[in-house]
VMD Tcl script that draws the C-alpha trace (Angstrom):
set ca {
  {0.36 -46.45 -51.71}
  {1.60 -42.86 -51.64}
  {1.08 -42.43 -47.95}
  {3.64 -45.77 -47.49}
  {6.37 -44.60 -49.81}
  {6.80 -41.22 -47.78}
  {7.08 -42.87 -44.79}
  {9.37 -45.20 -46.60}
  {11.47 -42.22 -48.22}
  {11.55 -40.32 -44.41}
  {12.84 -43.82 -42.54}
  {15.55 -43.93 -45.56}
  {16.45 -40.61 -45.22}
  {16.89 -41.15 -41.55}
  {18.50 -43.83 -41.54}
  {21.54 -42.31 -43.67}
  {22.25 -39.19 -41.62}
  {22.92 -41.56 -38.43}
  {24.54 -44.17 -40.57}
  {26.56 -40.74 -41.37}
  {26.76 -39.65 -37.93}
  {28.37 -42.97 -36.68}
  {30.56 -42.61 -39.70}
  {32.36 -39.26 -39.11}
  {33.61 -40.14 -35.46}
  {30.45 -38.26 -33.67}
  {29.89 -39.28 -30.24}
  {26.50 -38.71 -28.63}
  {28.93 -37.71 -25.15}
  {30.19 -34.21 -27.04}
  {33.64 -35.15 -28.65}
  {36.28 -37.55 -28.74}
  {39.91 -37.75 -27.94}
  {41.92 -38.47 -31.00}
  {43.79 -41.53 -30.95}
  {43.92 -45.03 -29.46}
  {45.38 -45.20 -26.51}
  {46.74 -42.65 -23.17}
  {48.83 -42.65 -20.87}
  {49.43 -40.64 -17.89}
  {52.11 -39.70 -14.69}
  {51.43 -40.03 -11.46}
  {50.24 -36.18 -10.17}
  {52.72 -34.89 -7.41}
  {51.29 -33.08 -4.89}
  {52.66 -30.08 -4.37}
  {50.16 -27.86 -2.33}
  {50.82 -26.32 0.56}
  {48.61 -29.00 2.65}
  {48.94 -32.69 1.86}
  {46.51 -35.18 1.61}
  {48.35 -38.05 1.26}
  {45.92 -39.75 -1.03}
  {44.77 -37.01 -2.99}
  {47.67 -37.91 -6.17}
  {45.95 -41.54 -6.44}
  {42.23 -40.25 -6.26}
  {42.99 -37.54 -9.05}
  {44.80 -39.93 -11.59}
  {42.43 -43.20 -10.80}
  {39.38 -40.87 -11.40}
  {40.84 -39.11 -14.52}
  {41.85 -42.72 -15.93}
  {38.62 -44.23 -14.90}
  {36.75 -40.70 -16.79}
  {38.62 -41.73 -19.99}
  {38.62 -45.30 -20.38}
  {34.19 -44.98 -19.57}
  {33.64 -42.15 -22.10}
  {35.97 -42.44 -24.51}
  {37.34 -45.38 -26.98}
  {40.62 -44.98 -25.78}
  {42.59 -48.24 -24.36}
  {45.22 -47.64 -21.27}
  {48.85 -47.81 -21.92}
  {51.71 -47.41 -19.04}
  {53.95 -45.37 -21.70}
  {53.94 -43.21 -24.40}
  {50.26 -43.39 -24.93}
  {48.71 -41.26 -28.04}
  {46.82 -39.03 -25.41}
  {49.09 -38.40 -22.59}
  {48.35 -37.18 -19.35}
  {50.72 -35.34 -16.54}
  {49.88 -32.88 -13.69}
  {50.97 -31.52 -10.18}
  {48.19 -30.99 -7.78}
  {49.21 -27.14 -6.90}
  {46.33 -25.98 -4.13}
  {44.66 -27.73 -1.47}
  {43.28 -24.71 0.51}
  {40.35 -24.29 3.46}
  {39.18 -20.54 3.60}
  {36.50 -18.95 5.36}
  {33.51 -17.69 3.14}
  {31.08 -16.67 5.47}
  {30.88 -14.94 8.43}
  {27.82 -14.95 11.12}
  {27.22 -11.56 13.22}
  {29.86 -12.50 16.15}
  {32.64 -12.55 13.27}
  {32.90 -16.17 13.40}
  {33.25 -17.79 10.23}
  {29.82 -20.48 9.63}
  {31.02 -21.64 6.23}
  {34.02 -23.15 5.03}
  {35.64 -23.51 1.28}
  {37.99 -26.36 0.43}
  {39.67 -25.62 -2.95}
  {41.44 -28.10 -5.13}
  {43.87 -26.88 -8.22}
  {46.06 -28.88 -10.09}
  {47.97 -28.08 -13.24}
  {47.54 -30.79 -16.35}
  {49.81 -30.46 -19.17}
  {47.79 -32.64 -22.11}
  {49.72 -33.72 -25.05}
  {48.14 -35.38 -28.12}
  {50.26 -37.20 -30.72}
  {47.08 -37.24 -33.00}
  {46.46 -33.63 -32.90}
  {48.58 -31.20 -31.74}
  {46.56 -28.15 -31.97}
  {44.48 -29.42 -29.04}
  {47.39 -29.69 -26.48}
  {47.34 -27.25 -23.57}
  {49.21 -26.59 -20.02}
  {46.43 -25.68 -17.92}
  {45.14 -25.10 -14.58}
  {42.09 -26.50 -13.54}
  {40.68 -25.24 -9.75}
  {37.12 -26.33 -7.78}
  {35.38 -26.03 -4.89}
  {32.86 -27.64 -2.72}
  {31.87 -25.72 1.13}
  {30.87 -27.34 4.22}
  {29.57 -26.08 7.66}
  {31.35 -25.34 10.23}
  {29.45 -27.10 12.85}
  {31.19 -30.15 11.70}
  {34.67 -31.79 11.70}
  {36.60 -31.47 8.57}
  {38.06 -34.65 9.04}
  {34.28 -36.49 8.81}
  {33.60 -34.55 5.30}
  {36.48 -34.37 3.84}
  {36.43 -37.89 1.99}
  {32.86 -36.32 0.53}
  {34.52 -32.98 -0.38}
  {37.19 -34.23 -2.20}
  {35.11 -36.99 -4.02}
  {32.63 -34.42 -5.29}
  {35.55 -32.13 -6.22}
  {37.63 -34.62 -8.23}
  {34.44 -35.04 -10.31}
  {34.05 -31.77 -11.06}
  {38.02 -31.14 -11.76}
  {38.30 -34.15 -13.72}
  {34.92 -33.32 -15.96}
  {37.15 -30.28 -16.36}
  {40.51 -32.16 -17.59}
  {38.51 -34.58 -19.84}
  {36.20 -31.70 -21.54}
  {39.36 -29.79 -22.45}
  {40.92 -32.84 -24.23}
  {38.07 -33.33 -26.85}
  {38.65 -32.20 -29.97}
  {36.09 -30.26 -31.61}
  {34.45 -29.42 -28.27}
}
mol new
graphics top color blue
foreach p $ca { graphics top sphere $p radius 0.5 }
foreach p [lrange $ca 0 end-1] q [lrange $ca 1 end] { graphics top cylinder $p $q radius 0.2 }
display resetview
């Protein structure tokens, strides 16, 4: 009898602090974004080498990032959480040279700028920079990895973008 009201006292007592949890806004994810919906500009791309779809890919995979982890519904204007950014570096550089001075390794780097505005809570605002990378050999054609570079860039930038906007993270 005493052996099935502990267990019975424990389950209780479990049950309330995720009943509490739940209640306070936690999210098992890390944070939240205050507010209900966002909104965000188009990113112009301003770096010194264009790819042309490069504005698209960062704002579809930052929208798609917040409307999958976050309770946040998408507006076209004026959204609570608000979005806007210029996409200021697209660079390929050289990292690593083989013994005839000939470069075997190349690094493409992706920066854009984000300016995040939150109408719920203004202390977590920021202008910010955000820059990744991703290198590929040399053997092979930019052109036939670049699709795969900037994919697995964008993820990493826009992890980035969203983790900054949590509150409380």
């Amino acid at each position: 009898m005493f052996k099935r009201f502990v267990q019975y006292f424990f389950a209780c007592l479990v049950l309330v602090q995720l009943v509490s949890c739940v209640g306070a806004g936690y999210t098992f994810k890390g944070g939240i974004i205050p507010g209900k919906t966002f909104s965000m500009n188009a990113f112009p791309n301003n770096a010194s080498i264009i790819n042309p779809s490069l504005s698209f890919l960062t704002v579809d995979a930052l929208r798609q990032k917040v409307l999958s982890e976050s309770s946040l519904k998408f507006t076209e204007l004026d959204g609570d959480a608000h979005f806007e950014g210029t996409i200021t570096g697209y660079t390929i550089t050289p990292i690593q040279a083989t013994g005839n001075r000939i470069s075997a390794q190349s690094r493409l780097t992706i920066s854009v700028q984000v300016v995040y505005t939150n109408l719920a809570n203004d202390k977590i605002n920021y202008n910010k920079t955000f820059s990744d990378f991703d290198d590929f050999d040399n053997t092979v054609d930019f052109a036939s990895v670049e699709s795969q570079l900037v994919d697995k860039i964008l993820k990493k930038l826009v992890d980035q973008i969203y983790n900054a906007a949590m509150e409380d993270w």
